[in-house]
N, C-alpha and C positions, 0 to 999 in steps of 0.2 A: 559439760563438766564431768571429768572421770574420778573425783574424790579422790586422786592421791597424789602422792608431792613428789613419786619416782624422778620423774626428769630435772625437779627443781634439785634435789642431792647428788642425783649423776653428775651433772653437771659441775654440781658444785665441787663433786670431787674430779673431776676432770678425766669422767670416766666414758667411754662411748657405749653403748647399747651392747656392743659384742665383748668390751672387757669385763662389765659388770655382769654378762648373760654367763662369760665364763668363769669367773672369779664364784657367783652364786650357782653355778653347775643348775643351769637354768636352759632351756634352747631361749635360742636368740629370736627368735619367729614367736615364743609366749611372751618373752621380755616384752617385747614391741608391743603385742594386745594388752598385755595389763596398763604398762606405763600410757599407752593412748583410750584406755577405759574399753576395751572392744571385749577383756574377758577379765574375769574379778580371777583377783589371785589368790591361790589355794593355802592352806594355815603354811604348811611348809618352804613355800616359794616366799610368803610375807617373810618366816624366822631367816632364811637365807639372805633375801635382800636386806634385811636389818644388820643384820652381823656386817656383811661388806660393807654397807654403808655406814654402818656404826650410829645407828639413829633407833632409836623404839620404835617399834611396830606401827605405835597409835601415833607416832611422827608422821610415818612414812604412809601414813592408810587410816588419816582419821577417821571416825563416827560419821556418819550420816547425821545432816542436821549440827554438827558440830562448830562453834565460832570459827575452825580453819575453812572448814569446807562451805560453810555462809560468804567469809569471804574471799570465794574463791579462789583459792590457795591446794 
């Protein structure tokens, strides 16, 4: 479990790993490690991914221990 819902909003907005990595001026190679839990994403990389995706932070990166992240989400 990587506690975050990156892929499930990519997705959603019908974004691939390298549009979202540039749209967020993010490299594409962190994208990947955060969204697969391999590196926790830094306060600024979180506010970037939220504005593109257009979702709250605590959407996109709940709380540890949190009802999304229990249910595996």
């Amino acid at each position: 479990m990587n506690g975050n819902r990156l892929k499930e909003f990519r997705e959603g907005a019908k974004l691939t790993q390298t549009e979202l990595a540039r749209r967020a001026s993010i490299a594409g190679s962190n994208l990947n490690a955060i969204e697969n839990g391999r590196m926790a994403a830094w306060p600024k990389a979180k506010r970037k991914l939220a504005r593109v995706l257009k979702q709250p932070i605590e959407v996109l990166f709940p709380p540890e221990g949190s009802e999304s992240d229990a249910a595996g989400k």
